[in-house]
C-alpha positions as CSV (number, residue, x, y, z in Angstrom):
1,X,-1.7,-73.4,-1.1
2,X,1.8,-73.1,0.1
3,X,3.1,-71.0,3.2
4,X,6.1,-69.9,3.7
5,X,8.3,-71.1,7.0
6,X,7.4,-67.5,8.5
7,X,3.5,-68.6,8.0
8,X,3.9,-71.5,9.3
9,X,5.6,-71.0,12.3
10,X,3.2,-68.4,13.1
11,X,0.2,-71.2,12.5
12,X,1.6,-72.9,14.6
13,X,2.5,-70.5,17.5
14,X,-1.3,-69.9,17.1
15,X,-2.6,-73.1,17.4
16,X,-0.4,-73.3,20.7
17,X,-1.9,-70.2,21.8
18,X,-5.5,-72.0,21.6
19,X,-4.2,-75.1,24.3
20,X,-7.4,-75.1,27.3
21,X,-10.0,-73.2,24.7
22,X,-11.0,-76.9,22.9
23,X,-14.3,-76.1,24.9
24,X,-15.1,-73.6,22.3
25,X,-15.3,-76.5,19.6
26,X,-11.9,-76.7,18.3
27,X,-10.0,-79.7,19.2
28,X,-6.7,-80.9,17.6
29,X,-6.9,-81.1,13.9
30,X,-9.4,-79.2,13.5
31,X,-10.2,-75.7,11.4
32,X,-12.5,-73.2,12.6
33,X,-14.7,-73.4,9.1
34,X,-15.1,-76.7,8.9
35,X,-14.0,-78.8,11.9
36,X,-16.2,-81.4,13.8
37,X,-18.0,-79.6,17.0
38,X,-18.9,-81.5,19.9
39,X,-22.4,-80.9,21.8
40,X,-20.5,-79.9,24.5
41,X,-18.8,-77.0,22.7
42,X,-22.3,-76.0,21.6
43,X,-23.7,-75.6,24.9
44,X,-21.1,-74.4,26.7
45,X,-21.6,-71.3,23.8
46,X,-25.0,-71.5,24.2
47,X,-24.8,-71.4,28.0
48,X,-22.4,-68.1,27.8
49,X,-24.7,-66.5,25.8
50,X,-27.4,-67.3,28.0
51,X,-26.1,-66.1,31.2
52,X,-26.2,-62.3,29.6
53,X,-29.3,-63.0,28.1
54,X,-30.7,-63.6,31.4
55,X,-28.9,-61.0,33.2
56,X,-30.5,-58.6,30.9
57,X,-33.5,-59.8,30.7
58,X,-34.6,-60.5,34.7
59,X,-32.9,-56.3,35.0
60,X,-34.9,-55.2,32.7
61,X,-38.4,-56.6,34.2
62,X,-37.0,-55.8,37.6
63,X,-36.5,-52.0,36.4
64,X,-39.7,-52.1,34.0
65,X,-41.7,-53.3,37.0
66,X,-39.9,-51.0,40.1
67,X,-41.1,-47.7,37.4
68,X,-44.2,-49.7,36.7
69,X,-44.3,-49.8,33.0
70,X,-46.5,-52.1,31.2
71,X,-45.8,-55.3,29.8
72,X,-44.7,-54.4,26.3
73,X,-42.3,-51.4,27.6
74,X,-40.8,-53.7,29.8
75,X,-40.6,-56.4,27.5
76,X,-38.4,-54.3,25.0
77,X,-36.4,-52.7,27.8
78,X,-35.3,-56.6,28.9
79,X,-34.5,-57.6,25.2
80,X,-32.8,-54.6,24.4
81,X,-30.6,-55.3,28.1
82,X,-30.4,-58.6,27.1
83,X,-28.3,-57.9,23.8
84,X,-26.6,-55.6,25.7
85,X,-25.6,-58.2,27.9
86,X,-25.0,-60.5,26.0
87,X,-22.6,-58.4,24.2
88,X,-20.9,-57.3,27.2
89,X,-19.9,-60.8,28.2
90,X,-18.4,-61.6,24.7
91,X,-16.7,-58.0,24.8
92,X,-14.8,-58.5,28.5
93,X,-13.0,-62.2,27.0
94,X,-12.1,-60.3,23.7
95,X,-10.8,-57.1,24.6
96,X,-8.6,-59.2,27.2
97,X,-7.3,-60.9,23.8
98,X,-5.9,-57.6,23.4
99,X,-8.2,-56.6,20.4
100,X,-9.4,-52.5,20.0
101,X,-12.6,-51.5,21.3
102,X,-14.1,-51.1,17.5
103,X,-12.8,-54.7,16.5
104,X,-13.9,-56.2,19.6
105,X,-17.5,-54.9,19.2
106,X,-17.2,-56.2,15.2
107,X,-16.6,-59.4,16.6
108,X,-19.1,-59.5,19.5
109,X,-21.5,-58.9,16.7
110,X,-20.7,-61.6,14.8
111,X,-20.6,-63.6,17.1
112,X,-23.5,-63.2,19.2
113,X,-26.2,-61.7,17.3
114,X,-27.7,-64.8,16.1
115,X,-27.8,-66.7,19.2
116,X,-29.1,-64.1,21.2
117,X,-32.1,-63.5,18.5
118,X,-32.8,-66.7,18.8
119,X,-33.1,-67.4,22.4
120,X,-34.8,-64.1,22.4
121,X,-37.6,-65.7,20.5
122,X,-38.0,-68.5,22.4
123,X,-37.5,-67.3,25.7
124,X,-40.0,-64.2,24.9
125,X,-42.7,-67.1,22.5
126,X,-43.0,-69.1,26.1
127,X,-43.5,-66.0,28.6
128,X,-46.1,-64.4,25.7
129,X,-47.7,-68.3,25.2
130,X,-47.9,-69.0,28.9
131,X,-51.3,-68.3,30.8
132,X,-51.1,-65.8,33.5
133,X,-46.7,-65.5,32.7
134,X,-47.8,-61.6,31.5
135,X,-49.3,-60.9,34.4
136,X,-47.2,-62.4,37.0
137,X,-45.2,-60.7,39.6
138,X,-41.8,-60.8,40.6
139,X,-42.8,-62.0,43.8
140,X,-45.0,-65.0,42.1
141,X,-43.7,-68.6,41.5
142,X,-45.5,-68.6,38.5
143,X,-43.1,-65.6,37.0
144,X,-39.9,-67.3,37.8
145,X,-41.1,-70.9,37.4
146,X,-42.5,-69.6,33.0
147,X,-39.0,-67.7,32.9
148,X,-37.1,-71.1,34.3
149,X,-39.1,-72.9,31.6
150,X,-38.2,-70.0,28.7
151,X,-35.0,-70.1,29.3
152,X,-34.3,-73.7,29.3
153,X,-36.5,-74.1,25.8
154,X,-34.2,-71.1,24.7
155,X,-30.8,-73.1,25.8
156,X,-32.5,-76.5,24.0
157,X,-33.3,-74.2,20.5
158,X,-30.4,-72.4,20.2
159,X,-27.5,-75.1,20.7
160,X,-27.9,-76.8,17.8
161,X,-27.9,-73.3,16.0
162,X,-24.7,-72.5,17.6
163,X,-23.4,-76.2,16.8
164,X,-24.4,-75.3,13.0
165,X,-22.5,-71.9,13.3
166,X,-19.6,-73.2,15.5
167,X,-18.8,-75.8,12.6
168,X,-18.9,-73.4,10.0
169,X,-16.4,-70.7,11.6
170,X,-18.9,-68.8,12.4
171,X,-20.6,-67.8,15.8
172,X,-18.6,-68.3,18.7
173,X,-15.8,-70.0,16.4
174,X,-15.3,-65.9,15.9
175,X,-14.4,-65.1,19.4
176,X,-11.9,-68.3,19.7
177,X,-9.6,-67.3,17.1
178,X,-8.8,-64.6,19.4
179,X,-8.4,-66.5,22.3
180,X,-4.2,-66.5,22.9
């Protein structure tokens, strides 16, 4: 396929624009659908979408147990935070790209979605599998010693999904063609 010099100096003002975001998986030479992704770029996705997971997750048992719900009210109130989350975090870097509110949140979407699932059903499998994590407290070591445990099975699940993702242009590979 042939581009045009107008095409191709504006490929290659983009690829300029990505210098300092090779952490997302993108190194020189390499295309966003098919391009080889390091570990690294993996986890450092994973790791982003685990810091909004967890944000959202440890507010919503912290709000579910302050009104004194029950476990399962609680337990939807922190996924549904968690997505929310999660989202949010993707949302701030790409509406800094410059991208409208309604694109942004299309992206986010794409992006995201999968990865949060995932670690959602990890993290929530080993709190639900783990005797007395239920029933714990905030104030027990058993609570934050199960969630500790959730979330790190969650991080060691879901990086090679985003790896898989990442190397297909999908996932996080989204939010970096954005990145200027």
């Amino acid at each position: 396929m042939e581009h045009s010099h107008e095409q191709q100096g504006q490929q290659g003002q983009q690829h300029q624009g990505h210098a300092g975001h090779e952490h997302h998986g993108h190194q020189h030479g390499q295309t966003a659908g098919g391009g080889k992704v390091t570990w690294a770029a993996a986890a450092r996705a994973t790791l982003h979408c685990l810091t909004g997971c967890a944000i959202g997750e440890v507010l919503g048992m912290v709000i579910g147990t302050a009104l004194g719900w029950g476990n399962a009210p609680t337990m939807v109130l922190a996924i549904t935070l968690a997505f929310f989350f999660g989202y949010a975090l993707t949302l701030r870097g790409i509406r800094s790209a410059g991208l409208d509110f309604r694109t942004a949140i299309r992206v986010a979407l794409a992006a995201d979605t999968l990865s949060i699932a995932v670690m959602e059903v990890i993290d929530n499998g080993v709190i639900l599998l783990w005797p007395g994590a239920m029933d714990a407290m905030l104030s027990d070591a058993l609570f934050w010693a199960a969630l500790g445990i959730a979330f790190a099975a969650a991080f060691v699940v879901t990086t090679p999904v985003n790896k898989w993702m990442i190397g297909r242009g999908k996932g996080h590979a989204v939010v970096h063609r954005y990145h200027h």
